[in-house]
N, C-alpha and C positions, 0 to 999 in steps of 0.2 A: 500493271505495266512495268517491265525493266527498262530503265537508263541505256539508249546506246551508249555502250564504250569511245571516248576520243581516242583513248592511248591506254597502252597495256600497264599497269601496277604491277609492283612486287606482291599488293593485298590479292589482286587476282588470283594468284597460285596458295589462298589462304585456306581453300576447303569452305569457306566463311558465302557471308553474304555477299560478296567481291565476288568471289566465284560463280555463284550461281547467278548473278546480274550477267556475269559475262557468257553463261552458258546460254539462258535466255533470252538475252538480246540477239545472239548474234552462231553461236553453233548449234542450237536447237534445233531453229526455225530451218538451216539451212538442212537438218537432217532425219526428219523427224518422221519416225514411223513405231509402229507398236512396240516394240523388245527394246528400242532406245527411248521412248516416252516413259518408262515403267522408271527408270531413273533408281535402277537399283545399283548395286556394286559391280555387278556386269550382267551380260546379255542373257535370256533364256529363250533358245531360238531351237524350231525340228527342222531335221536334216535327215532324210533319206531313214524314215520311221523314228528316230533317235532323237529323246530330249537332252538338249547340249546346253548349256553353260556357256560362253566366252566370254574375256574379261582381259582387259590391256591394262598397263599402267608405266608412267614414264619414272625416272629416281634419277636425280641432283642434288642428293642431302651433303651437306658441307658440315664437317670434314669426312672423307670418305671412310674413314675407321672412328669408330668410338665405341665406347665400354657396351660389351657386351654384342656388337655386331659390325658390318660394315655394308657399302651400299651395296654387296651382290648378294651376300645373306639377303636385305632387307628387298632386294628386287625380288628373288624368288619366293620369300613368304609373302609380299605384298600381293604376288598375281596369284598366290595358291588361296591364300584368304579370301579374295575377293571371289573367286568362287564356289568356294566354300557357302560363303554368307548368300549365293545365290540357291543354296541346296545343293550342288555338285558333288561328286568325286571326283577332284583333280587327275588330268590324266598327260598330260602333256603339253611344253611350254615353248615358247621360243625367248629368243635373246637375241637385243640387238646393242650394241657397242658404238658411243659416238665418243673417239678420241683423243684427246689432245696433244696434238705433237709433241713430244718432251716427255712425254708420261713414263715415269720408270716401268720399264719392263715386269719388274719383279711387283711390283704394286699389283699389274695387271693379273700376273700371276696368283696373287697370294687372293683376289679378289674373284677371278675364274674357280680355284680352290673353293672359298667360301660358298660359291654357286653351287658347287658341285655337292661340296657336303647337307646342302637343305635340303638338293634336291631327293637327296639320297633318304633323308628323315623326312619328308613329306613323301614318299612313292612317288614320284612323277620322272619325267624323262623329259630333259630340252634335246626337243629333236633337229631344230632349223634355227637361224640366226642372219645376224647381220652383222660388219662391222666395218666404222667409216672412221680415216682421221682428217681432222681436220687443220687449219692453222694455228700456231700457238701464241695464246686469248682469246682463240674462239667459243671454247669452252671452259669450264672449272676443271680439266685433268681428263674425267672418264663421266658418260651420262648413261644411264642405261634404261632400255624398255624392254619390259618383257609380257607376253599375249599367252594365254593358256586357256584348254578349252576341258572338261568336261562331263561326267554321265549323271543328267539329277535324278538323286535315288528318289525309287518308286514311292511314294504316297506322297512326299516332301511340297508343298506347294509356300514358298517363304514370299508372302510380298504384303506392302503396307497395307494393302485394299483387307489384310485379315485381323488385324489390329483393332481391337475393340474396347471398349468399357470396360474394366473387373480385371483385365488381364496383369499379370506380376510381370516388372522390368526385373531383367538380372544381369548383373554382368558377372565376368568370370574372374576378374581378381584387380587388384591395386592401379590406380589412373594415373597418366602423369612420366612415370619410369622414364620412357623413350626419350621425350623431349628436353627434360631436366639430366638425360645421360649423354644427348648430344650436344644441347647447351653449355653443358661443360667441359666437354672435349673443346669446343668450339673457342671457348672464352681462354682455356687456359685454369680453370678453377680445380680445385680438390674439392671432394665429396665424401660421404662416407661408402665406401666399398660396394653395398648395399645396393647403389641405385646406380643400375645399368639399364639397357635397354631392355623392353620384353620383347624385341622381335623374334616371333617363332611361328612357323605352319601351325594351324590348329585344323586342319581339315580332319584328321582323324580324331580328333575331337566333337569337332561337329558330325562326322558320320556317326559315333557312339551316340552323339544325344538323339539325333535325326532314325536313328533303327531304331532304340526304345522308344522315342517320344515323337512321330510324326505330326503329332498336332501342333507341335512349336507355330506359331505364325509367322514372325520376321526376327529374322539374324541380320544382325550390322556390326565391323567390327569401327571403333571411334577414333581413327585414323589422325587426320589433319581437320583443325577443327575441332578436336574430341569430343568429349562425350556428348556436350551441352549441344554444340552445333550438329551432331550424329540425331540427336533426341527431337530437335526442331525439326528436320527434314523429315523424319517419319512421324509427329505430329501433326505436320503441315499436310502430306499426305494422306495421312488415313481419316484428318480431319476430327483426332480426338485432342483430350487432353492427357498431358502426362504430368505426374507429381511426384517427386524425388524427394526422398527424407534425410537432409543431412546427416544426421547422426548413423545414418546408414554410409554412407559412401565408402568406401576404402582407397581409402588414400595414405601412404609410406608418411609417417610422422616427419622422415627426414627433409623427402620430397612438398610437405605442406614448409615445413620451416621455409626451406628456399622459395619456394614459391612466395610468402610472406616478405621476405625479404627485400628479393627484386620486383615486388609487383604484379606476378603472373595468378592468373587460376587455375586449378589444375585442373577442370571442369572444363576449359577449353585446348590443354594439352594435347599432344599426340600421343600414340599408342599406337605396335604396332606390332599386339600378340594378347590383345584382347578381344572381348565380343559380346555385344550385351543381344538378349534373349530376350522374346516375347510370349508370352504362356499361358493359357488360361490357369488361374490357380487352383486349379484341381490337380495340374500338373507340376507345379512348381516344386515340390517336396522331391519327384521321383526322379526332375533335371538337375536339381541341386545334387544329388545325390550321383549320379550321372557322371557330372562335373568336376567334383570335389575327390573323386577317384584318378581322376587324370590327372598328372606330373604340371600342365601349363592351366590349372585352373582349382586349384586348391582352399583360395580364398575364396571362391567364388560366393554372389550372397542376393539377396532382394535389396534393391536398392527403391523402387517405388510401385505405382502400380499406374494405370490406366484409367482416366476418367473419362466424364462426354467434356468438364471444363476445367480448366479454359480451352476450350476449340482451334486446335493450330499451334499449342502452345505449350511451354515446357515450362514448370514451375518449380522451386524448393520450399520445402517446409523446413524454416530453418531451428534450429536447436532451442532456441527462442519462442519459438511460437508463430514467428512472422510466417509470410509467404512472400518468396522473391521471383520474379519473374526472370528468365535466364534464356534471351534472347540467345540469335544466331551470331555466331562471330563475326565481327563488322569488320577489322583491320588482319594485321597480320602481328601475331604475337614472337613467333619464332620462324625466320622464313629460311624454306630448306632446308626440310626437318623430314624429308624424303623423299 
């Protein structure tokens, strides 16, 4: 049983356990039918013979440029990813614009620019839009939603229900990057150079593992929430266990320091040009391989594997010997981090 909601949190919009309390009490029930129960990154719906993909997502990251992207870059790869990770071929997008009176023009500009040029590096085309202003403090400057829809390649079938026992977790490179590169735009801080955002389209990434390697089971990329809370939700789902090796993880030396520093994990960072894989490992050598040939996934590595336990649950084997249980994100660690 989920908590009715009294009143909306900032944790709400955590990706976390906030989130989904709030998704289950109270938008679920109101709308709930097969393609939105599967509760993947977005919809896999037919349509006039045609298996389609659709997939929405809203962006309010604060501040609206920071190292290495800004929020219309990060609108367009946000919605190409997302169906991506459902097995698609991105094919076409919209954009919608809410605002804020006062917004420099040229901001706008420089941020339709950015749009443009993703779109251009991911193949897709924003065909349709919206744009609304509103009064000024109605919103933070500019919010943007963007909806994209679709073709999932032939054998492709990505969802938790295939997720098994034995199978190899992998992600495709360093955790952390995005969050720790908007945090410091945000605060005012210096970094070392190094640590920008990874915001980038991976769809034709994911098409290259998906044409050799159809047997993949589930693609997620570890968004808001990151990885830890990405790894609960399809635990929780397929109803296995999963087991993380510390000593495996990649994580930027610089990005652990800082993390260290102020407190944070990077285990529940955002990311938002990664992607961790599911595989049975008979496969795993020839998706690495796959992977580690493409420009946005170089480092890419096993980071754990797939047990039956713990049941629902995401574990690390830490460097030590111990095992640490690495629940769902409860609070909000960085909020408006996309």
């Amino acid at each position: 049983m989920h908590k009715k909601q009294e009143q909306i949190l900032l944790g709400h919009g955590s990706g976390g356990r906030l989130s989904h309390d709030l998704l289950k009490s109270i938008i679920l029930p109101a709308f709930s039918n097969p393609a939105l129960d599967e509760l993947h990154d977005g919809a896999r719906v037919l349509a006039g013979g045609a298996s389609l993909a659709f997939a929405t997502d809203s962006y309010v990251v604060k501040p609206r440029f920071f190292p290495g992207g800004d929020i219309g870059k990060l609108a367009v790869c946000g919605t190409v990813n997302d169906l991506a990770m459902c097995g698609a071929v991105p094919l076409y997008l919209s954009a919608g614009f809410i605002l804020e009176e006062g917004l420099p023009a040229a901001e706008l500009e420089r941020i339709v620019a950015s749009m443009r040029l993703a779109a251009r590096e991911a193949g897709v085309q924003i065909v349709t839009g919206d744009t609304k202003v509103v009064e000024k403090g109605a919103v933070d400057g500019i919010y943007i939603n963007t909806a994209g829809i679709g073709l999932l390649q032939p054998g492709a079938d990505i969802t938790a229900k295939r997720v098994k026992p034995g199978q190899a977790v992998i992600v495709s490179g360093y955790l952390g990057d995005h969050a720790i590169a908007v945090m410091s735009e945000r605060h005012g801080l210096t970094l070392p150079a190094k640590i920008v955002s990874d915001c980038a389209p991976l769809n034709k990434l994911i098409q290259a593992m998906l044409t050799e390697v159809p047997a993949i089971t589930m693609l997620r990329d570890p968004t808001r929430g990151g990885l830890a809370t990405t790894l609960n939700e399809i635990a929780g789902d397929a109803g296995v266990g999963i087991i993380l090796e510390e000593s495996l993880l990649p994580v930027r030396p610089e990005v652990q320091a800082v993390c260290e520093i102020l407190g944070f994990d990077p285990l529940y960072l955002a990311n938002e040009g990664k992607v961790v894989v599911f595989v049975e490992k008979e496969y795993s050598d020839k998706v690495l391989t796959i992977m580690r040939q493409h420009p946005l996934a170089g480092e890419a590595c096993i980071i754990g594997s797939v047990t039956e336990q713990p049941a629902g649950q995401v574990a690390l084997k830490t460097t030590v010997g111990g095992l640490r249980l690495l629940d769902m994100l409860s609070g909000e660690q960085l909020p408006r981090i996309c």
